[in-house]
C-alpha positions as CSV (number, residue, x, y, z in Angstrom):
1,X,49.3,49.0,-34.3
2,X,47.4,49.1,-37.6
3,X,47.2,45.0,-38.0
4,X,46.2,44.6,-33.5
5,X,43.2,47.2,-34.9
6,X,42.9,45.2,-37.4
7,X,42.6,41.9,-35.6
8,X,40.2,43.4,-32.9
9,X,37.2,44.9,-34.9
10,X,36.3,41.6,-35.8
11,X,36.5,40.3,-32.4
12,X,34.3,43.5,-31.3
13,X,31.9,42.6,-34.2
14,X,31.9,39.0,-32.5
15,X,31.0,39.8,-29.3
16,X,28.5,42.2,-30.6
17,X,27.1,39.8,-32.4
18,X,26.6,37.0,-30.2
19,X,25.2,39.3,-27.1
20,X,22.1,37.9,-25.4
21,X,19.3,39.7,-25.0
22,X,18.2,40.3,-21.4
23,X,15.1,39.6,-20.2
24,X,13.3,40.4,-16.4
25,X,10.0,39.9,-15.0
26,X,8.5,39.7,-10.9
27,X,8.2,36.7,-10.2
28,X,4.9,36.0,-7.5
29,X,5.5,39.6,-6.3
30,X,8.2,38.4,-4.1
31,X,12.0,39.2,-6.5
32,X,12.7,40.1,-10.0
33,X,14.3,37.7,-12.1
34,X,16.9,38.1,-14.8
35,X,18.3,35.8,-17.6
36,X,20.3,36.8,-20.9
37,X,20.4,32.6,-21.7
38,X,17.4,32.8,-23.9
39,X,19.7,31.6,-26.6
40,X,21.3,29.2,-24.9
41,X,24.6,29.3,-22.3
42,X,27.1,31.7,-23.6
43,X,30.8,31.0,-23.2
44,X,31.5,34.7,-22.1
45,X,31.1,35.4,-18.0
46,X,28.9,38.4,-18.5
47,X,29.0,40.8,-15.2
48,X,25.3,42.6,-14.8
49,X,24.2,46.2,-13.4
50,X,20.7,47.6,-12.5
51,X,19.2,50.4,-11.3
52,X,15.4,50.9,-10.1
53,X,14.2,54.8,-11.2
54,X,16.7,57.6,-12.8
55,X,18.2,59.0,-9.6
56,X,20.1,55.7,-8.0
57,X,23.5,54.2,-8.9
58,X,23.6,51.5,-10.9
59,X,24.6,48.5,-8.8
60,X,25.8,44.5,-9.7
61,X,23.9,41.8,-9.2
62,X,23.7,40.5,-5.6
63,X,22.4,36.9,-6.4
64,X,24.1,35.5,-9.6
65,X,22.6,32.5,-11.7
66,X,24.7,29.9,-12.7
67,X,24.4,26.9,-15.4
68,X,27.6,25.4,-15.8
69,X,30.1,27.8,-14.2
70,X,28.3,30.8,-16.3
71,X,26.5,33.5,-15.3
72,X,23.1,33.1,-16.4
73,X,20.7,35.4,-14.7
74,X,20.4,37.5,-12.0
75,X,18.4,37.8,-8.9
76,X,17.1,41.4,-7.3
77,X,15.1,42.4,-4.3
78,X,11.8,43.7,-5.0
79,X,9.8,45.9,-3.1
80,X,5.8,46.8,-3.4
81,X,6.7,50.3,-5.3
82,X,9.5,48.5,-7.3
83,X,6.4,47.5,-9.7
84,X,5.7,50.7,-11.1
85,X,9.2,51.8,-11.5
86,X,11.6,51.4,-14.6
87,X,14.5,48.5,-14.5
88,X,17.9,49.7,-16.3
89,X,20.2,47.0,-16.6
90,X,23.7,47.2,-18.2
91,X,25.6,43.9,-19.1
92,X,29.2,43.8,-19.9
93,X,32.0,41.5,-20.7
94,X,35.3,42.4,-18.9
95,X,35.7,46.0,-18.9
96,X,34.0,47.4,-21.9
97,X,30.1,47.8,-21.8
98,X,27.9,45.7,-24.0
99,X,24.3,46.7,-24.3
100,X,22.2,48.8,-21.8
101,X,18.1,47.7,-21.4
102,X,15.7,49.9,-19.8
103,X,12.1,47.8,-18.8
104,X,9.0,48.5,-17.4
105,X,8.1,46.3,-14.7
106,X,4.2,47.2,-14.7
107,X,3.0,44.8,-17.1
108,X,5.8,41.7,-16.0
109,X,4.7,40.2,-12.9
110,X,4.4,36.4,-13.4
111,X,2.9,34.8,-10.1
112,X,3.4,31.0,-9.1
113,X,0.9,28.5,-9.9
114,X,-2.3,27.5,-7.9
115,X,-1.4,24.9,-5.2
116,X,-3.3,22.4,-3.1
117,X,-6.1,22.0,-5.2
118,X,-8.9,19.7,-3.8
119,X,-12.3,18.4,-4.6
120,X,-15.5,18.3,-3.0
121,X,-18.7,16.7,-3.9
122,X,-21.9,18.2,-1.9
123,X,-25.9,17.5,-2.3
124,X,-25.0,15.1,-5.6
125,X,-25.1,17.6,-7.5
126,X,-22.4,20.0,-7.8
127,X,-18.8,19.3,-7.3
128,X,-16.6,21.9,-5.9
129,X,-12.5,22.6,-7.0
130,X,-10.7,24.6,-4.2
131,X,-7.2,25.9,-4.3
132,X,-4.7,28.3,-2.9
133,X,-2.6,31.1,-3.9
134,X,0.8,32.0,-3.0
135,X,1.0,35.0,-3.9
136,X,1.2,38.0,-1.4
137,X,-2.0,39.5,-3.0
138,X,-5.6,39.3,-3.0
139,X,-5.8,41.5,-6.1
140,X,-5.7,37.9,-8.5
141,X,-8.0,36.3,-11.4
142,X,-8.1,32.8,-11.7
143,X,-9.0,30.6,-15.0
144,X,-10.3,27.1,-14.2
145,X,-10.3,24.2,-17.6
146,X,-11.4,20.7,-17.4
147,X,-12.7,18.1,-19.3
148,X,-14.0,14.5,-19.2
149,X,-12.0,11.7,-20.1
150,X,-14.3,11.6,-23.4
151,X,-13.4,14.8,-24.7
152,X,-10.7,15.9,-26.5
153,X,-10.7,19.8,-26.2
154,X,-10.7,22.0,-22.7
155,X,-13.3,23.6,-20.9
156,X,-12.5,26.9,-20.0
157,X,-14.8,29.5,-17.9
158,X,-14.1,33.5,-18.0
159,X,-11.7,34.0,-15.0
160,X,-13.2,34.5,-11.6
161,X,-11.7,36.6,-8.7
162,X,-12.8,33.5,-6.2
163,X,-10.1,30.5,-4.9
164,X,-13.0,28.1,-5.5
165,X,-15.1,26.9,-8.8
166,X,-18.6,24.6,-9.1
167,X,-19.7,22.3,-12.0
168,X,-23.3,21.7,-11.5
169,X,-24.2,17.9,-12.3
170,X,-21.0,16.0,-13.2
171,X,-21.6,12.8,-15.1
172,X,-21.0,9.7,-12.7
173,X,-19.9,7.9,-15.5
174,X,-17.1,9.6,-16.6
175,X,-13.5,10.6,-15.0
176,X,-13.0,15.1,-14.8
177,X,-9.3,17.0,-15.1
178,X,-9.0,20.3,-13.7
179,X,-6.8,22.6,-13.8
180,X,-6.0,26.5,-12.6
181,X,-3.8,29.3,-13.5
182,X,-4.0,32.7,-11.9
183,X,-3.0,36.3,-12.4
184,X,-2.7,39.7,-11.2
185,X,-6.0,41.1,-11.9
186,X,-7.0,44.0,-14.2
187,X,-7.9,46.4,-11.8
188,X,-4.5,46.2,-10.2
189,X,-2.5,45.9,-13.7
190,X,-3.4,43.4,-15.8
191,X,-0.2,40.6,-15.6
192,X,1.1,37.6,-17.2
193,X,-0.8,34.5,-16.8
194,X,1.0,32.0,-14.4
195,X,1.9,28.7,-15.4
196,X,-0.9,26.0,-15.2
197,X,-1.6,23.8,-11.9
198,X,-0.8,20.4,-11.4
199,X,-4.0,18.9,-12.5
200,X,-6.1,16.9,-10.5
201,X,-9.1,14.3,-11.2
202,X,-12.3,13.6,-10.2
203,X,-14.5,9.7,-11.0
204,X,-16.1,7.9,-12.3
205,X,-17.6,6.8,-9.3
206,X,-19.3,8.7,-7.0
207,X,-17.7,10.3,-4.3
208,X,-14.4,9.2,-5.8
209,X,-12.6,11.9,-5.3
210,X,-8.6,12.7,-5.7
211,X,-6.9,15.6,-5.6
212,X,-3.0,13.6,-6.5
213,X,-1.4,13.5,-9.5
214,X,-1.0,10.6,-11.5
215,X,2.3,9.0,-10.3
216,X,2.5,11.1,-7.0
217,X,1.2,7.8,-5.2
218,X,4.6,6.0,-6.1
219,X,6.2,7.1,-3.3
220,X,4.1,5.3,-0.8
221,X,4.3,2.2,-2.8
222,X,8.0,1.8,-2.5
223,X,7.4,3.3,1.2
224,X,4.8,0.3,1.9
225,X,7.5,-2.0,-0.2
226,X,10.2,-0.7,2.5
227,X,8.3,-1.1,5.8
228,X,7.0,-4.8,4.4
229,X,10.8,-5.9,3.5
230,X,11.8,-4.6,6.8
231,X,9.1,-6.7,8.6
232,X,10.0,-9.5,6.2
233,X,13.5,-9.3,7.6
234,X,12.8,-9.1,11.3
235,X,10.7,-12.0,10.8
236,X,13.7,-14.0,9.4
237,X,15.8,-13.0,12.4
238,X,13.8,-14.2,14.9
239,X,12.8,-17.6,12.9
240,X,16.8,-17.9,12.6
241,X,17.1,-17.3,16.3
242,X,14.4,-19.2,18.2
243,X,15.7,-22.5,15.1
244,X,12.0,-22.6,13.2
245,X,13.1,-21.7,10.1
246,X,15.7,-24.6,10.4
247,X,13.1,-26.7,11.7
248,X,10.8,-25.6,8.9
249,X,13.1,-26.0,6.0
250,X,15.7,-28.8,7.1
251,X,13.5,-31.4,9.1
252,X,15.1,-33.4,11.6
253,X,14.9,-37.2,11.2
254,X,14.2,-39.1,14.1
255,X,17.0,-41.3,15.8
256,X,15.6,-44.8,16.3
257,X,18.0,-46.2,18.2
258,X,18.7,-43.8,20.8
259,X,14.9,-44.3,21.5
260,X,15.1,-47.9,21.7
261,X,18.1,-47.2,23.8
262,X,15.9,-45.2,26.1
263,X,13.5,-47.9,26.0
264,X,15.4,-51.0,27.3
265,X,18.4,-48.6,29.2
266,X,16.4,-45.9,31.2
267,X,12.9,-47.4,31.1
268,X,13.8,-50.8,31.1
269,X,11.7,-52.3,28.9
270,X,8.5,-50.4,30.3
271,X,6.8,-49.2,27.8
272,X,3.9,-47.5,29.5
273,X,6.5,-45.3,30.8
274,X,8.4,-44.7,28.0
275,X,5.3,-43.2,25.9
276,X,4.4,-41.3,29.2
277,X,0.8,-42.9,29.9
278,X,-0.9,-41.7,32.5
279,X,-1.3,-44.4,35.2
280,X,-5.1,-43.7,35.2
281,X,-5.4,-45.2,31.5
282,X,-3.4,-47.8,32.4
283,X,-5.5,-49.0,35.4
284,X,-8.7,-48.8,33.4
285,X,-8.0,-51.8,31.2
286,X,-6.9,-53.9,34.1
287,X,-10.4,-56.3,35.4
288,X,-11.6,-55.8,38.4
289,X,-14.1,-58.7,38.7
290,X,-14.2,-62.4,40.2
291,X,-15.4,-65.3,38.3
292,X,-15.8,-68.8,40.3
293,X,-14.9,-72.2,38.7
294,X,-17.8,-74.3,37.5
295,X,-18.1,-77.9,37.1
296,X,-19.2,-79.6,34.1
297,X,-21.4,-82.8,34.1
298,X,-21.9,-85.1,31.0
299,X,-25.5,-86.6,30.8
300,X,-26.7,-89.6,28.9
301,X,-29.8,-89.4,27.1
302,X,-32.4,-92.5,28.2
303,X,-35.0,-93.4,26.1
304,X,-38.4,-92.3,27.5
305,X,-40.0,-95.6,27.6
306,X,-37.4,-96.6,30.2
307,X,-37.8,-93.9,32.4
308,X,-39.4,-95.5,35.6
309,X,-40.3,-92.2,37.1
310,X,-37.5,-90.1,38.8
311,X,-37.9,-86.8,40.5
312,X,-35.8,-83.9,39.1
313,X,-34.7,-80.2,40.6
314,X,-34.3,-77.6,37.8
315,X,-31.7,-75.4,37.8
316,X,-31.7,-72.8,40.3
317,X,-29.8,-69.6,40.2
318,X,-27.7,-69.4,43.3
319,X,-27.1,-66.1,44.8
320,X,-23.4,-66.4,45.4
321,X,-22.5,-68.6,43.0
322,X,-23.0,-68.3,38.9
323,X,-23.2,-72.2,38.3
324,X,-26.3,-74.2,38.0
325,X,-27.3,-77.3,39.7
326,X,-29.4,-80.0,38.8
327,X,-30.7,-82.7,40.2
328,X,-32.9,-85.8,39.1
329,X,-34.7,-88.6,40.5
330,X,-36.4,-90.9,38.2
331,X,-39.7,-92.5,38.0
332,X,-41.3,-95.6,36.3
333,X,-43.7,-94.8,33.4
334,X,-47.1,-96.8,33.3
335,X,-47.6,-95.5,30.1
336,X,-47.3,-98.5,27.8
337,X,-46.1,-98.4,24.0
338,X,-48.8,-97.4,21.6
339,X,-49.7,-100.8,19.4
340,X,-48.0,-101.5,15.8
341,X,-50.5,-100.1,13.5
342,X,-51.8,-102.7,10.9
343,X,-53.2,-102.5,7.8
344,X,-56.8,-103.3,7.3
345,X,-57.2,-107.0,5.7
346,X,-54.3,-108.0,7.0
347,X,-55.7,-109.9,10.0
Protein backbone atom coordinates (compact mmCIF):
# COMPACT_ATOMS: atom_id res chain seq x y z
CA UNK A 1 0.00 0.00 0.00
CA UNK A 2 2.99 2.06 0.99
CA UNK A 3 4.72 1.90 -2.73
CA UNK A 4 0.69 2.56 -4.72
CA UNK A 5 0.97 5.93 -2.21
CA UNK A 6 4.00 6.16 -3.24
CA UNK A 7 3.47 6.05 -7.00
CA UNK A 8 0.37 8.38 -6.72
CA UNK A 9 1.60 11.67 -5.06
CA UNK A 10 3.57 12.28 -7.86
CA UNK A 11 0.81 11.77 -10.21
CA UNK A 12 -1.32 14.17 -7.89
CA UNK A 13 1.58 16.67 -8.06
CA UNK A 14 1.26 16.19 -11.98
CA UNK A 15 -2.05 16.89 -12.42
CA UNK A 16 -1.77 19.72 -10.01
CA UNK A 17 0.75 21.04 -11.83
CA UNK A 18 -0.38 21.04 -15.19
CA UNK A 19 -4.09 22.46 -14.22
CA UNK A 20 -5.30 25.31 -16.52
CA UNK A 21 -6.38 28.29 -15.25
CA UNK A 22 -10.04 29.22 -16.05
CA UNK A 23 -11.01 32.09 -17.50
CA UNK A 24 -14.89 33.68 -18.20
CA UNK A 25 -16.12 36.86 -19.58
CA UNK A 26 -19.90 38.05 -21.28
CA UNK A 27 -19.56 38.02 -24.37
CA UNK A 28 -21.92 41.03 -26.32
CA UNK A 29 -24.27 40.71 -23.32
CA UNK A 30 -25.89 37.83 -24.85
CA UNK A 31 -23.75 34.27 -22.90
CA UNK A 32 -20.79 33.83 -20.73
CA UNK A 33 -17.90 32.17 -22.08
CA UNK A 34 -15.47 29.81 -20.46
CA UNK A 35 -12.03 28.40 -21.58
CA UNK A 36 -9.23 26.72 -19.31
CA UNK A 37 -6.96 26.20 -22.93
CA UNK A 38 -5.06 29.40 -22.33
CA UNK A 39 -2.05 27.20 -22.28
CA UNK A 40 -2.81 25.18 -24.94
CA UNK A 41 -5.16 21.76 -25.28
CA UNK A 42 -4.71 19.60 -22.37
CA UNK A 43 -4.72 15.84 -22.68
CA UNK A 44 -7.08 15.49 -19.59
CA UNK A 45 -11.12 15.65 -20.33
CA UNK A 46 -11.77 18.21 -17.63
CA UNK A 47 -15.73 18.14 -16.43
CA UNK A 48 -16.83 21.89 -15.34
CA UNK A 49 -19.39 23.25 -12.55
CA UNK A 50 -20.78 26.86 -12.01
CA UNK A 51 -22.95 28.51 -10.00
CA UNK A 52 -24.30 32.28 -10.32
CA UNK A 53 -24.66 33.87 -6.46
CA UNK A 54 -24.05 31.78 -3.05
CA UNK A 55 -27.51 30.25 -2.64
CA UNK A 56 -27.85 27.90 -6.02
CA UNK A 57 -26.32 24.48 -6.70
CA UNK A 58 -23.53 24.21 -8.51
CA UNK A 59 -24.44 22.80 -11.94
CA UNK A 60 -22.25 21.31 -15.21
CA UNK A 61 -21.81 22.86 -18.16
CA UNK A 62 -24.77 22.72 -20.63
CA UNK A 63 -22.77 23.70 -23.79
CA UNK A 64 -19.28 22.08 -23.93
CA UNK A 65 -16.31 23.43 -26.10
CA UNK A 66 -14.47 21.13 -27.97
CA UNK A 67 -10.82 21.30 -29.90
CA UNK A 68 -9.88 17.96 -30.80
CA UNK A 69 -12.10 15.65 -28.83
CA UNK A 70 -11.21 17.86 -25.53
CA UNK A 71 -13.18 19.88 -23.51
CA UNK A 72 -12.06 23.22 -23.94
CA UNK A 73 -14.53 25.79 -22.61
CA UNK A 74 -17.78 26.13 -21.67
CA UNK A 75 -20.89 27.93 -22.65
CA UNK A 76 -23.65 29.49 -19.96
CA UNK A 77 -26.82 31.35 -20.28
CA UNK A 78 -26.72 34.82 -19.21
CA UNK A 79 -29.37 36.90 -18.00
CA UNK A 80 -29.43 41.00 -17.56
CA UNK A 81 -28.87 40.54 -13.57
CA UNK A 82 -26.26 37.69 -14.16
CA UNK A 83 -23.74 40.84 -14.64
CA UNK A 84 -23.57 41.94 -11.28
CA UNK A 85 -23.48 38.63 -9.74
CA UNK A 86 -20.36 36.36 -8.76
CA UNK A 87 -19.40 33.17 -11.17
CA UNK A 88 -18.02 30.10 -9.04
CA UNK A 89 -16.76 27.53 -11.17
CA UNK A 90 -15.23 24.18 -10.10
CA UNK A 91 -13.20 22.05 -12.68
CA UNK A 92 -12.31 18.46 -12.08
CA UNK A 93 -10.66 15.55 -13.57
CA UNK A 94 -12.62 12.24 -13.00
CA UNK A 95 -13.82 12.23 -9.59
CA UNK A 96 -11.52 14.26 -7.50
CA UNK A 97 -11.90 18.18 -7.56
CA UNK A 98 -9.16 20.22 -9.04
CA UNK A 99 -9.29 23.96 -8.42
CA UNK A 100 -12.47 26.09 -7.55
CA UNK A 101 -12.53 30.05 -9.19
CA UNK A 102 -14.81 32.53 -7.98
CA UNK A 103 -15.16 35.81 -10.69
CA UNK A 104 -16.82 38.85 -10.89
CA UNK A 105 -18.58 39.37 -13.93
CA UNK A 106 -19.05 43.27 -13.57
CA UNK A 107 -15.98 44.48 -15.06
CA UNK A 108 -15.91 41.25 -17.99
CA UNK A 109 -18.29 42.00 -20.64
CA UNK A 110 -16.52 42.00 -24.02
CA UNK A 111 -19.19 43.06 -26.78
CA UNK A 112 -18.71 42.16 -30.65
CA UNK A 113 -17.22 44.45 -33.02
CA UNK A 114 -18.78 47.38 -34.97
CA UNK A 115 -20.45 46.06 -38.21
CA UNK A 116 -21.66 47.58 -41.47
CA UNK A 117 -19.58 50.48 -41.43
CA UNK A 118 -20.22 52.92 -44.39
CA UNK A 119 -19.05 56.23 -45.79
CA UNK A 120 -20.61 59.23 -46.79
CA UNK A 121 -19.35 62.33 -48.28
CA UNK A 122 -21.84 65.55 -47.93
CA UNK A 123 -21.31 69.50 -48.94
CA UNK A 124 -17.39 68.57 -49.95
CA UNK A 125 -16.41 69.01 -46.97
CA UNK A 126 -16.87 66.54 -44.29
CA UNK A 127 -16.98 62.91 -44.78
CA UNK A 128 -19.20 60.86 -42.57
CA UNK A 129 -18.23 56.91 -41.06
CA UNK A 130 -21.48 55.18 -39.92
CA UNK A 131 -21.76 51.86 -38.19
CA UNK A 132 -23.90 49.47 -36.23
CA UNK A 133 -23.86 47.74 -33.04
CA UNK A 134 -24.92 44.41 -32.10
CA UNK A 135 -25.08 44.63 -28.92
CA UNK A 136 -28.47 44.49 -26.97
CA UNK A 137 -27.56 47.97 -25.38
CA UNK A 138 -27.62 51.51 -25.96
CA UNK A 139 -25.43 52.11 -22.96
CA UNK A 140 -21.89 51.83 -25.44
CA UNK A 141 -18.72 54.12 -26.28
CA UNK A 142 -17.22 53.96 -29.39
CA UNK A 143 -13.39 54.84 -30.46
CA UNK A 144 -12.96 55.66 -34.13
CA UNK A 145 -8.81 55.59 -35.73
CA UNK A 146 -7.82 56.34 -39.19
CA UNK A 147 -5.19 57.55 -41.11
CA UNK A 148 -4.09 58.48 -44.60
CA UNK A 149 -2.22 56.21 -46.69
CA UNK A 150 0.87 58.71 -45.92
CA UNK A 151 0.96 58.24 -42.39
CA UNK A 152 2.42 55.76 -40.45
CA UNK A 153 0.81 56.14 -36.97
CA UNK A 154 -3.30 56.11 -36.09
CA UNK A 155 -5.53 58.80 -35.50
CA UNK A 156 -7.55 58.23 -32.60
CA UNK A 157 -10.44 60.60 -31.18
CA UNK A 158 -11.73 60.35 -27.30
CA UNK A 159 -14.64 57.82 -27.55
CA UNK A 160 -18.08 59.09 -28.47
CA UNK A 161 -21.42 57.69 -27.33
CA UNK A 162 -22.74 58.30 -31.11
CA UNK A 163 -22.87 55.25 -34.11
CA UNK A 164 -21.54 57.91 -36.41
CA UNK A 165 -18.15 60.07 -36.77
CA UNK A 166 -17.19 63.35 -39.16
CA UNK A 167 -13.70 64.43 -40.47
CA UNK A 168 -14.00 67.89 -41.64
CA UNK A 169 -12.00 68.47 -45.02
CA UNK A 170 -10.41 65.17 -46.12
CA UNK A 171 -7.51 65.56 -48.47
CA UNK A 172 -8.70 64.51 -52.14
CA UNK A 173 -5.47 63.41 -52.75
CA UNK A 174 -4.94 60.87 -50.46
CA UNK A 175 -6.64 57.24 -49.61
CA UNK A 176 -8.36 57.19 -45.39
CA UNK A 177 -8.63 53.71 -43.13
CA UNK A 178 -11.06 53.74 -40.52
CA UNK A 179 -11.71 51.75 -38.02
CA UNK A 180 -14.19 51.24 -34.79
CA UNK A 181 -14.23 49.42 -31.57
CA UNK A 182 -16.91 49.79 -28.94
CA UNK A 183 -17.67 49.18 -25.36
CA UNK A 184 -19.95 49.18 -22.52
CA UNK A 185 -19.82 52.71 -21.33
CA UNK A 186 -18.69 54.06 -17.98
CA UNK A 187 -21.77 55.10 -16.63
CA UNK A 188 -23.19 51.61 -16.97
CA UNK A 189 -19.75 49.81 -15.86
CA UNK A 190 -16.93 50.57 -17.60
CA UNK A 191 -16.06 47.10 -19.90
CA UNK A 192 -13.47 45.65 -22.01
CA UNK A 193 -12.86 47.19 -25.25
CA UNK A 194 -14.23 44.99 -28.17
CA UNK A 195 -12.10 43.76 -30.87
CA UNK A 196 -11.47 46.35 -33.75
CA UNK A 197 -13.80 46.52 -37.04
CA UNK A 198 -13.12 45.39 -40.21
CA UNK A 199 -11.56 48.52 -41.62
CA UNK A 200 -12.81 50.31 -44.43
CA UNK A 201 -11.42 53.02 -46.98
CA UNK A 202 -12.17 56.07 -48.36
CA UNK A 203 -10.11 57.93 -51.93
CA UNK A 204 -8.33 59.40 -53.36
CA UNK A 205 -10.80 60.62 -55.64
CA UNK A 206 -13.66 62.34 -54.82
CA UNK A 207 -16.69 60.76 -54.00
CA UNK A 208 -14.82 57.43 -54.16
CA UNK A 209 -16.14 55.88 -51.59
CA UNK A 210 -15.97 51.99 -50.31
CA UNK A 211 -17.00 50.66 -47.41
CA UNK A 212 -15.37 46.60 -48.46
CA UNK A 213 -12.52 45.16 -47.38
CA UNK A 214 -9.60 44.60 -49.33
CA UNK A 215 -10.12 41.08 -50.91
CA UNK A 216 -13.89 40.94 -50.02
CA UNK A 217 -14.52 41.74 -53.88
CA UNK A 218 -12.93 38.31 -54.90
CA UNK A 219 -15.88 36.57 -54.62
CA UNK A 220 -17.70 38.35 -57.33
CA UNK A 221 -14.73 37.99 -59.58
CA UNK A 222 -14.78 34.26 -59.59
CA UNK A 223 -18.80 34.79 -59.56
CA UNK A 224 -18.49 36.99 -62.87
CA UNK A 225 -15.68 34.21 -63.96
CA UNK A 226 -18.54 31.51 -63.37
CA UNK A 227 -21.54 33.07 -65.11
CA UNK A 228 -19.01 34.10 -68.22
CA UNK A 229 -17.73 30.28 -68.50
CA UNK A 230 -21.19 29.24 -68.28
CA UNK A 231 -22.25 31.64 -71.15
CA UNK A 232 -19.05 30.58 -72.91
CA UNK A 233 -20.35 27.00 -72.74
CA UNK A 234 -23.85 27.52 -73.87
CA UNK A 235 -22.49 29.37 -76.69
CA UNK A 236 -20.39 26.21 -77.76
CA UNK A 237 -23.43 24.05 -77.59
CA UNK A 238 -25.45 25.80 -79.75
CA UNK A 239 -22.50 26.54 -82.36
CA UNK A 240 -21.94 22.61 -82.15
CA UNK A 241 -25.64 22.07 -82.72
CA UNK A 242 -26.81 24.44 -85.48
CA UNK A 243 -22.73 23.00 -87.36
CA UNK A 244 -21.03 26.82 -87.23
CA UNK A 245 -18.41 26.07 -85.27
CA UNK A 246 -17.57 23.18 -87.75
CA UNK A 247 -18.14 25.47 -90.47
CA UNK A 248 -15.98 27.96 -88.68
CA UNK A 249 -13.07 25.90 -87.90
CA UNK A 250 -13.06 22.93 -90.54
CA UNK A 251 -14.14 24.72 -93.92
CA UNK A 252 -15.68 22.74 -96.40
CA UNK A 253 -14.06 22.63 -99.89
CA UNK A 254 -16.12 22.98 -102.69
CA UNK A 255 -16.94 19.86 -105.02
CA UNK A 256 -16.20 20.81 -108.60
CA UNK A 257 -17.46 18.17 -110.25
CA UNK A 258 -20.69 17.57 -108.82
CA UNK A 259 -21.27 21.27 -109.95
CA UNK A 260 -20.22 20.70 -113.44
CA UNK A 261 -22.31 17.65 -113.13
CA UNK A 262 -25.24 19.85 -112.24
CA UNK A 263 -24.32 22.01 -115.06
CA UNK A 264 -24.39 19.68 -118.13
CA UNK A 265 -26.93 16.85 -116.16
CA UNK A 266 -29.81 18.98 -114.65
CA UNK A 267 -29.25 22.30 -116.33
CA UNK A 268 -28.10 21.07 -119.49
CA UNK A 269 -25.60 23.16 -120.32
CA UNK A 270 -27.64 26.38 -119.42
CA UNK A 271 -25.77 28.35 -117.63
CA UNK A 272 -27.96 31.33 -116.94
CA UNK A 273 -29.90 28.92 -115.06
CA UNK A 274 -27.46 27.26 -113.35
CA UNK A 275 -26.04 30.61 -111.54
CA UNK A 276 -29.77 31.46 -111.01
CA UNK A 277 -30.07 34.84 -113.14
CA UNK A 278 -32.94 36.47 -113.13
CA UNK A 279 -34.57 36.39 -116.57
CA UNK A 280 -34.85 40.25 -116.36
CA UNK A 281 -30.86 40.63 -116.55
CA UNK A 282 -30.82 38.40 -119.06
CA UNK A 283 -33.31 40.16 -121.43
CA UNK A 284 -31.55 43.51 -120.97
CA UNK A 285 -28.44 42.59 -122.93
CA UNK A 286 -30.44 41.15 -125.72
CA UNK A 287 -30.90 44.23 -128.86
CA UNK A 288 -33.89 45.37 -129.46
CA UNK A 289 -33.24 47.46 -132.54
CA UNK A 290 -33.38 47.09 -136.54
CA UNK A 291 -30.60 48.16 -138.80
CA UNK A 292 -31.31 48.04 -142.75
CA UNK A 293 -28.62 46.95 -145.34
CA UNK A 294 -26.86 49.68 -147.15
CA UNK A 295 -25.28 49.66 -150.51
CA UNK A 296 -21.91 50.73 -151.17
CA UNK A 297 -20.85 52.63 -154.34
CA UNK A 298 -17.19 53.08 -155.53
CA UNK A 299 -16.59 56.57 -157.27
CA UNK A 300 -13.75 57.62 -159.61
CA UNK A 301 -12.27 60.77 -159.17
CA UNK A 302 -12.29 62.98 -162.74
CA UNK A 303 -10.04 65.66 -163.19
CA UNK A 304 -11.87 69.05 -162.96
CA UNK A 305 -10.85 70.31 -166.34
CA UNK A 306 -12.92 67.43 -167.80
CA UNK A 307 -15.90 67.93 -166.13
CA UNK A 308 -18.42 69.16 -168.89
CA UNK A 309 -20.92 70.30 -166.36
CA UNK A 310 -23.20 67.58 -164.62
CA UNK A 311 -25.92 68.22 -162.21
CA UNK A 312 -25.55 66.55 -158.80
CA UNK A 313 -28.21 65.72 -155.69
CA UNK A 314 -26.44 65.69 -152.26
CA UNK A 315 -27.19 63.40 -149.92
CA UNK A 316 -30.37 63.44 -148.38
CA UNK A 317 -31.37 61.93 -145.10
CA UNK A 318 -34.26 59.65 -145.73
CA UNK A 319 -36.78 59.26 -143.06
CA UNK A 320 -37.17 55.55 -143.17
CA UNK A 321 -34.11 54.55 -144.28
CA UNK A 322 -30.41 55.33 -142.62
CA UNK A 323 -28.51 55.22 -146.11
CA UNK A 324 -27.59 58.14 -148.24
CA UNK A 325 -28.20 58.68 -151.83
CA UNK A 326 -26.42 60.56 -154.28
CA UNK A 327 -26.89 61.53 -157.46
CA UNK A 328 -24.79 63.42 -160.24
CA UNK A 329 -25.20 64.82 -163.54
CA UNK A 330 -22.32 66.49 -165.11
CA UNK A 331 -21.72 69.57 -166.93
CA UNK A 332 -19.07 70.97 -169.37
CA UNK A 333 -16.71 73.64 -167.94
CA UNK A 334 -15.99 76.81 -170.19
CA UNK A 335 -13.44 77.69 -167.91
CA UNK A 336 -10.22 77.20 -169.91
CA UNK A 337 -6.66 76.28 -168.42
CA UNK A 338 -4.83 79.18 -166.95
CA UNK A 339 -1.63 79.94 -169.46
CA UNK A 340 2.02 78.36 -168.72
CA UNK A 341 3.61 81.21 -166.99
CA UNK A 342 6.90 82.40 -168.71
CA UNK A 343 9.70 84.00 -167.56
CA UNK A 344 10.40 87.50 -168.58
CA UNK A 345 13.13 87.64 -171.52
CA UNK A 346 12.35 84.58 -172.58
CA UNK A 347 10.09 85.62 -175.51
Amino acid sequence: MLLGLFFFIPHLGYVSSSLPTVSCMIINLEYIHCTWNEHGISEFNYTFHSRLGTKKPYRECPTYLQEGGHKVGCRLPYATTDKFKTLSSKLSWGNSEMMMLEIELEDRVKLNPPHNLSLHMQNSSQLWLYWNISARTTCVENLVSYRKDTDQKWTSHPPTLGNYFSLPFPSESNQYTFKVKTRVAETCLESMWSDWSTPVFWGPIKGNITSTVPGSMDWKVWVSAVICCVVMVILVCLLVQNERLRIILIPIVPNVSKSLEELFYTYNGNVEDWLHIFKEFVEGFKPNFSEPACSMREYNSVPQASISGSECSLPIPLDQSDCLYTSCSTFTSSISAPPEYTPPGLV
